[in-house]
BAZARO-955058 format. One record per residue: residue in three letters; x, y, z of N, C-alpha, C, O in turn. Coordinates in steps of 0.02 Angstrom, whole numbers, plus 50000, padded with zeros to 5 digits. Layout:
# BAZARO-955058
ALAXYZXYZXYZXYZ...
This chain:
# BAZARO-955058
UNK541285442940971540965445840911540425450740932540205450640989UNK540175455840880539895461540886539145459140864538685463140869UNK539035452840841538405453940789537975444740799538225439040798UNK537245447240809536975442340828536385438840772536145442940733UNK536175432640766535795433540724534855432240761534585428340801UNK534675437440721533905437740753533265436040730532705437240751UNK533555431740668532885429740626533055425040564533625424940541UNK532675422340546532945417840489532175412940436531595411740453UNK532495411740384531995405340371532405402440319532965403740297UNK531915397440303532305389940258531815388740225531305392040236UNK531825382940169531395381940116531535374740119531985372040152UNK531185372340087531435363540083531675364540043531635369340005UNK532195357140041532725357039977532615350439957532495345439990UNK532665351139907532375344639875532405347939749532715352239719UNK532045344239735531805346139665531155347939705530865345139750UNK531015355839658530725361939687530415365339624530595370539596UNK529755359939603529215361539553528975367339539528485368239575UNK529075371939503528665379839502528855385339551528605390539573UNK529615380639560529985387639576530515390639557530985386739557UNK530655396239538531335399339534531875401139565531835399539624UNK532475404439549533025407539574532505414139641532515414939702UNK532185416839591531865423539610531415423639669531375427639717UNK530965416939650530405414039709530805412739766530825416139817UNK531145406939752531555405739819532015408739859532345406339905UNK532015414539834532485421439860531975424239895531985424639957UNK531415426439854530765429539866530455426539927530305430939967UNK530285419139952529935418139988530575419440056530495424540091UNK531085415640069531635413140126531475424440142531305426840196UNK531595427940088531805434040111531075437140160531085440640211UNK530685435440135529955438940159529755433240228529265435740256UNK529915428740253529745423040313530315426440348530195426640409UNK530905429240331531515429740373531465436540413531695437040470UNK531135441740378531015449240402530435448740447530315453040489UNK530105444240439529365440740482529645440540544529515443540596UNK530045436440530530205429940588530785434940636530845432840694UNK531135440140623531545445640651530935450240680530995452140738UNK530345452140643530165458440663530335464040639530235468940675UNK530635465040574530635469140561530485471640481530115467940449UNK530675476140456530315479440397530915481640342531455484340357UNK530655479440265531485478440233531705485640232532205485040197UNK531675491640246531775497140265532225496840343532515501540371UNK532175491440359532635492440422533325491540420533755493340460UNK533375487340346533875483340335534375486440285534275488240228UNK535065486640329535625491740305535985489440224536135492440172UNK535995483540247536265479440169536205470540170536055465840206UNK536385471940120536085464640089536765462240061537215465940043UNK536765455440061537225450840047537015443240016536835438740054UNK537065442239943536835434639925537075431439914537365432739862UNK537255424439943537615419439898537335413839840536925409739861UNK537495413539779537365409839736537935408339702538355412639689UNK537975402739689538705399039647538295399439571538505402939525UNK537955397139569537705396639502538095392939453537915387439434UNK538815396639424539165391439369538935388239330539215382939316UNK538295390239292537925388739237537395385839258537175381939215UNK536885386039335536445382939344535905386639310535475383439279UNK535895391839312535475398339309535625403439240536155406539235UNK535035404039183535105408539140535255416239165535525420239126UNK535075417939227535005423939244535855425239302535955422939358UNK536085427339281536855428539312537025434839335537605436739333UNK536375439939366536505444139387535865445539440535325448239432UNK536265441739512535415440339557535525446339620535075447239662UNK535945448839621536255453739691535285457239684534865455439726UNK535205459739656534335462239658533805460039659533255462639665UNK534015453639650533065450739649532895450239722532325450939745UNK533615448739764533275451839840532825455939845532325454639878UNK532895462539809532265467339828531545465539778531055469239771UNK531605462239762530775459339732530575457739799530045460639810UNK530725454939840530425453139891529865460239921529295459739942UNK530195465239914529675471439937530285477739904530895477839896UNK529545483739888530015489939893530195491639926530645494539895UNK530295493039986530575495140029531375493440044531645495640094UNK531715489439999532185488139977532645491639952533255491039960UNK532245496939906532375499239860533015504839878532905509239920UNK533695504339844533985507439845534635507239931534995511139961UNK534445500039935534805496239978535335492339949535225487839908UNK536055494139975536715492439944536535484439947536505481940004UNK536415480239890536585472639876537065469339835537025470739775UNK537565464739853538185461939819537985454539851537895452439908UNK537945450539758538205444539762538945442739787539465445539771UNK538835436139841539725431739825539545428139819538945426739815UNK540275423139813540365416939801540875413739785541245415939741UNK540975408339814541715406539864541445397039867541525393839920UNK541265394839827541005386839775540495385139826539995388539838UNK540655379939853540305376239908540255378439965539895375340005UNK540535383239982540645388340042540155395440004540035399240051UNK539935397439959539385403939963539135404040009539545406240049UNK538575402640041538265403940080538475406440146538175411340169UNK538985403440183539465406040239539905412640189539715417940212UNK540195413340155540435418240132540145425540135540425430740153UNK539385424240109538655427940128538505430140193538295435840204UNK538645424540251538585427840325539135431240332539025437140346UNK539835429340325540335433540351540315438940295540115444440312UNK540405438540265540435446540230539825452340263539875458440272UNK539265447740274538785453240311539115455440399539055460640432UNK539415449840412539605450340474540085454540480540115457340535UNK540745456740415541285459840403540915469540392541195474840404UNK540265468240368539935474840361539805479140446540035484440468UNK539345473840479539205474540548539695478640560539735484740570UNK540295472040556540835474840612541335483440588541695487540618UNK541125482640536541495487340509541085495340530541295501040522UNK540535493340554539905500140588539775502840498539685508840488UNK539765500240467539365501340385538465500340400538075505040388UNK538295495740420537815492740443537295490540527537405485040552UNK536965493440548536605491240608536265482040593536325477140629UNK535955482840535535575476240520535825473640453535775478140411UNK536045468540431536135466540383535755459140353535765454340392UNK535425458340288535325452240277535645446740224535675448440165UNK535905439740247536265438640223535615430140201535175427240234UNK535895429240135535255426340106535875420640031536385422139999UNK535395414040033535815411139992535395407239957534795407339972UNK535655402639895535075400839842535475397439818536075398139830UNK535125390639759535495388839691534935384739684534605382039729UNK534835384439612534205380939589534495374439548534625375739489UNK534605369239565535395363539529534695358339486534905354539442UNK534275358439494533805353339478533745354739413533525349339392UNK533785358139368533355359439302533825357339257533645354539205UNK534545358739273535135354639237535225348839214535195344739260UNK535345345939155535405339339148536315336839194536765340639211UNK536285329839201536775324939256537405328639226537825332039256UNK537355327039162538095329739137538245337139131538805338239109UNK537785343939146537815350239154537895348639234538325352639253UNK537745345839273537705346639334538615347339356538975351939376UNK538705340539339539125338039324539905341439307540395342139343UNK539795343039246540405349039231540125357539273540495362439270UNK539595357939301539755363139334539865363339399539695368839421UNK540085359639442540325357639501540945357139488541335360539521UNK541165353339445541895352139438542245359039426542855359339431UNK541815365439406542185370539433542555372139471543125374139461UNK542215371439536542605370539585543175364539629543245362739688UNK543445363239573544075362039571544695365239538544575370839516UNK545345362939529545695365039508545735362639423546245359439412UNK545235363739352545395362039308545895358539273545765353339243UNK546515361339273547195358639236547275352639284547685348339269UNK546965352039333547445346339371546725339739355546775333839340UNK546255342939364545615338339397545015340939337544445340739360UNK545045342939273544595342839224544445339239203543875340039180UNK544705333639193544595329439164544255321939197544215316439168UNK544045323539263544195317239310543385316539298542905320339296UNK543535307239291542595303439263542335302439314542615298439353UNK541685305839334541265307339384541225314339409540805315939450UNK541695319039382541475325539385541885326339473542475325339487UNK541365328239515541755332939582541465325739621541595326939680UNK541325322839620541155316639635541815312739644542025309739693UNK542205314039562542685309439559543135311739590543515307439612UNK543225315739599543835320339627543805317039714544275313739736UNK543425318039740543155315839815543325308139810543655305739857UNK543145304139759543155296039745543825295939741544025290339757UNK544425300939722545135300539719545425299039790545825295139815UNK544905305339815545295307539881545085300039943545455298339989UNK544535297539927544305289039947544975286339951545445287239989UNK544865282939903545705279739868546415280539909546785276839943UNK546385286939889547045289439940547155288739997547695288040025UNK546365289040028546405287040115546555279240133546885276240175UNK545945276940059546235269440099546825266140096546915260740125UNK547245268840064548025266240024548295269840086548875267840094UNK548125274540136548675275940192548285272340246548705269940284UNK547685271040264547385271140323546985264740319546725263340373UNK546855259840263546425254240261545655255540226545685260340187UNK545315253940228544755251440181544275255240251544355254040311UNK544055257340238543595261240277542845263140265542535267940287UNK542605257040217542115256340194541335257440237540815260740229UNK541595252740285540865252540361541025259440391540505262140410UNK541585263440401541295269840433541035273940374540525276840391UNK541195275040315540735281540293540115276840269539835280240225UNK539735270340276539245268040272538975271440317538595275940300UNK539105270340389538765271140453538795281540451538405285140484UNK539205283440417539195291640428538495291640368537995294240393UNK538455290340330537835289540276537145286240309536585287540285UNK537225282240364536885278840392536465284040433535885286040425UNK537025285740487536865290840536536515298240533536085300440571UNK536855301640473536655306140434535605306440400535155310540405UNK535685299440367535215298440352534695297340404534155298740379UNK534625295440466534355294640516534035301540539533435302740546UNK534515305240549534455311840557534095316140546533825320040585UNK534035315340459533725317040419533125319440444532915325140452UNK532775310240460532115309140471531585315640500531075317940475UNK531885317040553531665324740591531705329240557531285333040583UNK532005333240494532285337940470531675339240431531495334740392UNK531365343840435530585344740389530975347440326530725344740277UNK531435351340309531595354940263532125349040213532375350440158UNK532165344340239532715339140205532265336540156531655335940157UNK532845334540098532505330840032532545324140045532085320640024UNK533055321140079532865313340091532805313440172533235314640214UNK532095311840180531725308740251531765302740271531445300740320UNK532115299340238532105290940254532465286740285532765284240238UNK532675283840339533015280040383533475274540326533445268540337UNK533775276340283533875270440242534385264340274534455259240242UNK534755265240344535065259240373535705258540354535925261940307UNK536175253540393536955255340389536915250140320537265251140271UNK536415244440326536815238940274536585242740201536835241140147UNK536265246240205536025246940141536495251940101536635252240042UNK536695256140163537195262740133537925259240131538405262340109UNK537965252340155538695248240140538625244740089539145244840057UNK537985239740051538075237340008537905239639931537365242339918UNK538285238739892538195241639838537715236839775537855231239755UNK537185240539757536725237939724536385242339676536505248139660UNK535825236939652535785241439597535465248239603535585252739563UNK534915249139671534835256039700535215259939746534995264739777UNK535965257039750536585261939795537175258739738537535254039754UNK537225261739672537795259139644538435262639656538325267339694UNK538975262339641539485267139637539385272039594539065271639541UNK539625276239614539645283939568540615285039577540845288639533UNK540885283639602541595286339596541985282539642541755281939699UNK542485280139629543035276139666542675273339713542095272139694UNK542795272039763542555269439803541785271239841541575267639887UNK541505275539822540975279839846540395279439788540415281039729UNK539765276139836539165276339807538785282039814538975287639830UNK538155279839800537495286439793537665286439860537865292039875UNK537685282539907537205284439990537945289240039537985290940098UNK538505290139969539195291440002539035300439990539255305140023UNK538485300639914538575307639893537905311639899537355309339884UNK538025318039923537475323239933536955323439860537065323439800UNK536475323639894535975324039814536045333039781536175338439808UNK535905331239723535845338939671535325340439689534895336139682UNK535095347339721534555350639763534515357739757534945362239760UNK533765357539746533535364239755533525370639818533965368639856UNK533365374639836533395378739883533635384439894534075386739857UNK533335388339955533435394639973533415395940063532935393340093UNK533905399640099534025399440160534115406940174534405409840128UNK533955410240218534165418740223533975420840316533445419140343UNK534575425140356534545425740410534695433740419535095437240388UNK534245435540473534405442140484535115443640558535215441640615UNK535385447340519535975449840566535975453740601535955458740565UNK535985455640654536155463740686536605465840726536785460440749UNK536975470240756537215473540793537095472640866536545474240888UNK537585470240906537385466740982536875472241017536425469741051UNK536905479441012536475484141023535745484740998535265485541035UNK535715484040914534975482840904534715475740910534145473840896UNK535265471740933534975464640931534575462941010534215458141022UNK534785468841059534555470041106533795470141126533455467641171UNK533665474441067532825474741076532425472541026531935475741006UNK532665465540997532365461840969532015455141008531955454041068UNK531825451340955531525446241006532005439741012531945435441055UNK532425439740968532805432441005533455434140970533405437040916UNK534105432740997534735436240964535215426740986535135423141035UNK535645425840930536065421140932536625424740916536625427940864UNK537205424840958537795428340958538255423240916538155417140911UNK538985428540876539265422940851539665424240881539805430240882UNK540095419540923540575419740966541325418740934541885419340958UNK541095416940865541895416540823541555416140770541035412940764UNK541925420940708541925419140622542525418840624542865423840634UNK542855411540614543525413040548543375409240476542945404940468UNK543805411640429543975411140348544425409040337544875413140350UNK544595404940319545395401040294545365397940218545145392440199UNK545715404140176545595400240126546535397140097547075400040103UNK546405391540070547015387540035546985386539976546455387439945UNK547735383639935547725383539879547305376939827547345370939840UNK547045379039784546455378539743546915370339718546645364839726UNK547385370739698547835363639659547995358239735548415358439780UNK547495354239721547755348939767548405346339781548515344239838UNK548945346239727549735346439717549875348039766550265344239795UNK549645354439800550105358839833549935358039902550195361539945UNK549415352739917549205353339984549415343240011549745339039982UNK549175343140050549165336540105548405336840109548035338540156UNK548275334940053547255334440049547145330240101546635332240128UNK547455323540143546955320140178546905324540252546395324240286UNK547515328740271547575332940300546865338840317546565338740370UNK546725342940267546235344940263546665353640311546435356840358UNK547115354240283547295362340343547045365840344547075368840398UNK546625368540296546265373240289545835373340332545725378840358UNK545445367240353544815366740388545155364940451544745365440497UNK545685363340472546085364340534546285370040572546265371740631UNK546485372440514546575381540552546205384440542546345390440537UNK545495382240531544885387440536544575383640606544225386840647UNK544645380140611544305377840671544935379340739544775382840787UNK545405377340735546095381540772545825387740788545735388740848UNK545665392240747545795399640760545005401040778544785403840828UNK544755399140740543955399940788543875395940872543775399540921UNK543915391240877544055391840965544365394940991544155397941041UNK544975395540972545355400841026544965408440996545195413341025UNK544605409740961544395417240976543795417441004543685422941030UNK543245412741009542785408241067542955408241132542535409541175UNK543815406241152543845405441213543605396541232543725393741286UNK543355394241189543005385741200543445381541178543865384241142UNK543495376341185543685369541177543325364541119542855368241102UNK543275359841087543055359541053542425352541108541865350741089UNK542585351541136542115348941183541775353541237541465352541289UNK541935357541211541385362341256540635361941199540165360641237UNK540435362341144540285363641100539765357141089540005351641077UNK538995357941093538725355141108538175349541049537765345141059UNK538525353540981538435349540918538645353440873538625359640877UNK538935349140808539155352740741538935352540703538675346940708UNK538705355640631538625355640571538855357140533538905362840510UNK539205348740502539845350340470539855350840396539265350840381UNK540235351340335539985349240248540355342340248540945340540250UNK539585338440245539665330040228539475332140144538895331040127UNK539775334140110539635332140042539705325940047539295322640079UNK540165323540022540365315640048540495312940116540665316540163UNK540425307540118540355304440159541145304440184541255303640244UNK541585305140146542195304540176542635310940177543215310840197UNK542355315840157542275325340203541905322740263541595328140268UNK541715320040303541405320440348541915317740414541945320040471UNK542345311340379542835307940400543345311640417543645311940470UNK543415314340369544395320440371543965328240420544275332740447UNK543435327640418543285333940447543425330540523543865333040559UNK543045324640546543385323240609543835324440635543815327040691UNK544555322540594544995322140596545275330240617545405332740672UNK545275332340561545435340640548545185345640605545415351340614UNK544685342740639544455349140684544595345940764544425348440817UNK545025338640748545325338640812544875331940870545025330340928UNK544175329140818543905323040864544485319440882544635317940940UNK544915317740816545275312240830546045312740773546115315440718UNK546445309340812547135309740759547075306940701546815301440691UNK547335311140655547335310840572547365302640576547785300240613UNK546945298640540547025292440515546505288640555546335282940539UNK546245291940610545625289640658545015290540656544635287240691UNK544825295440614544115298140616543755290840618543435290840671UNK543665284240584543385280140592543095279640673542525280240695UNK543685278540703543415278840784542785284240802542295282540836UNK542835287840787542255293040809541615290740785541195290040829UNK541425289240715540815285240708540605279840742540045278840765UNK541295274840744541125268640753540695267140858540305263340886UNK541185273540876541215272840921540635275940965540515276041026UNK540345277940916539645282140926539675288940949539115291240962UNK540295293840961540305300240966539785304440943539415308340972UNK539845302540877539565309940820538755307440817538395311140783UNK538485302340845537755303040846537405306140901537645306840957UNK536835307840884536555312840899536405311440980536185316041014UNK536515305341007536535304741078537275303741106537445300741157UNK537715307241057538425305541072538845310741100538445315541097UNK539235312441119539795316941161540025323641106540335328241134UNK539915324241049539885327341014539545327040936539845326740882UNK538575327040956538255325940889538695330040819538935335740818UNK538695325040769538715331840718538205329340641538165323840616UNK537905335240623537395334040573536765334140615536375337040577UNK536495332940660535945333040681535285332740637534795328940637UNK535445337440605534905340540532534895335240479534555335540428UNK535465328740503535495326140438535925328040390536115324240346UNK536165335840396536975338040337536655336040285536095333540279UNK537205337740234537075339840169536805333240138536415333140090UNK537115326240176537045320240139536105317440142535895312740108UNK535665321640190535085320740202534745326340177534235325440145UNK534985332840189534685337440188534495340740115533995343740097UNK535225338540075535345341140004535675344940010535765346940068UNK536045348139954536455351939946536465359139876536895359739833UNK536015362539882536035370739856536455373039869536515375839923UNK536935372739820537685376239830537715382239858537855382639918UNK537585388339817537325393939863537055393939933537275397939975UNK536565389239948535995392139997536395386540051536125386440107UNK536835383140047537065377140098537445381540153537345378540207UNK537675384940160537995388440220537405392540266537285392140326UNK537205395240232536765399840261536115394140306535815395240358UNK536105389740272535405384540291535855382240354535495381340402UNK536365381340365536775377640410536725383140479536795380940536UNK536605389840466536735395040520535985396040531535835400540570UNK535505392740505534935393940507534725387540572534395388440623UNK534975382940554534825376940579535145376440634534915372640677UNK535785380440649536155379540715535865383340742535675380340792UNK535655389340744535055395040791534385391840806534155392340862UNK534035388340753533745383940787533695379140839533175377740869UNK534235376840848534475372040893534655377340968534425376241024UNK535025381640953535185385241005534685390441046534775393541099UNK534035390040994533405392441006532785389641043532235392241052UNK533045382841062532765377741062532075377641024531545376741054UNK532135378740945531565379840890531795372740841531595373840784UNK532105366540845532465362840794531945357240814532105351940787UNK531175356840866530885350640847531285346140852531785345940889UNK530965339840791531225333840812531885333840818532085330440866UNK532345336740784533025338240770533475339540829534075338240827UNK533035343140905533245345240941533665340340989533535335041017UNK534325345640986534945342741043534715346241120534555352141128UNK534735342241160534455341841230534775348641255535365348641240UNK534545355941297535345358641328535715361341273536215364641284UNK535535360241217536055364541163536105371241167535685375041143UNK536765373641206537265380241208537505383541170537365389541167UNK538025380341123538805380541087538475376441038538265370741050UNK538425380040973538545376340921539065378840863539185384740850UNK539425371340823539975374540802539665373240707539165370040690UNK540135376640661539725376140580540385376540548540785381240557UNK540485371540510541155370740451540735368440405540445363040404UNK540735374540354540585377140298541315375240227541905376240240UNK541155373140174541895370040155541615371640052541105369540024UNK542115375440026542045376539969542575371639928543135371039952UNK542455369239886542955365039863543055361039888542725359839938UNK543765355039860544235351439906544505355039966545125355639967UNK544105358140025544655359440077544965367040060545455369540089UNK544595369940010544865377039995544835382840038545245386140069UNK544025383040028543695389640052543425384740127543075379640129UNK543785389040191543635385840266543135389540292543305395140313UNK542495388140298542235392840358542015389040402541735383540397UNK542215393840472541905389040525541575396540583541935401640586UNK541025396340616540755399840642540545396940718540545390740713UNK540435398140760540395396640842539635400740879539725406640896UNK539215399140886538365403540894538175401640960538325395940980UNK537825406141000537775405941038537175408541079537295414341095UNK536795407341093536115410141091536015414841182535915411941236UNK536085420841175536105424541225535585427641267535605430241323UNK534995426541214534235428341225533825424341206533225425441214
């Protein structure tokens, strides 16, 4: 790849008192040009992700980027958005600018404000991102849909209850270090296994401690050109972007499968050149606790129907042969639909920066990021690499 990233910032995510869409665009954008060195006049174009889907009265944000400063002004900016995947959609499209020589510097910046919504707006606007005619109707919203896909695993593969406890467990542990995470708290394997009246079920088989909290936030990273990233002060190379997107109707796919997120991780190592054990921690989308499971699976820890082994076996913790979540993931960290990809590329440069504090993986080289819109729709997976 042609394009490195040289700057960045994050916001906590959490419910986010006296702030807006605009603020939290406003602050991540003005810490991020800081933290690069440079001046919003340097910056070729702009790229935002926000899902929104009724979070937000205001449905036209591609500009409030430039509130951040004039010097903006009259700088090409385009919203996307691509569900649970915006935010990665946001880096690669800036990355698709780079490469395309449109752009020397690009900033790619993500958001969603989910807190101000009442349960049942939250609720039906997530379930957007699904396939309606098939899954509109399903009780628990995008919750339930995931609580389906529970079900389905354990009717092929057994009751698999103690590993996505212990992935909720582990996750949450994680957390603890993560200054920018909305839940800081060690909450423990038994607690995220037994169901009570403060971890009840929310959908099939899957409780609160199975599902990402509704969260505020804003994440934004500066991009550049391997040439001007040269004479900056710290450059993280991406050594692979791929995009894999699949069809939207679960019907049509092998959901426990997960292909989409298989052949994005397929085609991103081999354009890496790495292995997937070369790769020295992941950050993967634990919406649920059992996306976290099939992502095992899917990117090749272990054969379809095994991911259990990888938790159980202590791989994926953070003193394990291949950490993943480090940060805690979405199930600690929260989840800002918009701003969740981008916070993920924020957090892996950290690490590769050795800037991630408590969070920090020992020696971290190779870090890998599966970014996931929908059921398994929208694939992104990215490969970073810190060269300076």
């Amino acid at each position: 790849m042609t394009a490195c990233i040289t700057g960045w910032a994050h916001s906590r995510f959490g419910k986010l008192e006296g702030e807006t869409v605009e603020s939290l665009i406003v602050g991540v954008v003005t810490r991020a040009l800081d933290h690069a060195g440079i001046a919003a006049a340097d910056v070729d174009e702009i790229v935002l992700g926000h899902f929104n889907a009724g979070f937000c009265d205001q449905d036209f944000t591609a500009s409030l980027v430039l509130q951040a400063s004039d010097g903006f002004r009259f700088t090409p900016a385009t919203r996307v958005e691509n569900a649970c995947a915006t935010g990665s959609a946001a880096v690669h499209t800036a990355l698709k600018t780079i490469g395309a020589g449109r752009a020397r510097i690009a900033l790619a910046v993500g958001v969603e404000q989910m807190t101000r919504s009442s349960a049942a707006e939250i609720a039906k606007n997530l379930l957007k991102a699904s396939y309606l005619p098939e899954d509109g109707n399903t009780p628990g919203g995008f919750a339930g849909v995931f609580g389906k896909i529970t079900e389905h695993y354990y009717a092929q593969y057994g009751d698999k209850t103690d590993a996505l406890a212990m992935i909720a467990a582990k996750n949450h542990r994680n957390g603890v270090g993560n200054p920018y995470a909305q839940m800081r708290k060690d909450l423990g394997f038994e607690f995220c296994r037994d169901e009570s009246e403060r971890n009840p079920r929310v959908a099939g088989p899957l409780k609160r401690t199975d599902c990402s909290p509704v969260s505020d936030g804003a994440a934004a990273i500066v991009i550049a050109d391997a040439e001007t990233a040269a004479g900056m002060r710290r450059a993280v190379a991406f050594r692979a972007a791929e995009h894999v997107q699949d069809f939207l109707p679960m019907s049509k796919r092998e959901i426990l499968k997960l292909e989409g997120c298989r052949r994005a991780w397929t085609q991103a190592l081999e354009s890496a050149s790495v292995l997937l054990g070369d790769l020295s921690f992941v950050e993967t989308h634990d919406c649920f606790t059992i996306a976290e499971l099939l992502e095992y699976e899917a990117m090749g820890l272990t054969p379809y129907g095994e991911g259990a082994r990888a938790i159980e076996a202590g791989w994926t913790a953070k003193d394990g042969k291949l950490p993943v979540n480090p940060s805690g993931g979405l199930k600690a960290k929260g989840h800002p639909i918009g701003a969740t990809g981008v916070s993920m590329h924020v957090l892996t440069a950290m690490q590769l920066c050795g800037e991630a504090g408590e969070m920090q993986i020992e020696d971290a080289t190779l870090g890998g990021i599966f970014n996931m819109g929908g059921a398994g729709v929208a694939n992104y997976v990215s490969i970073l690499e810190r060269t300076r």
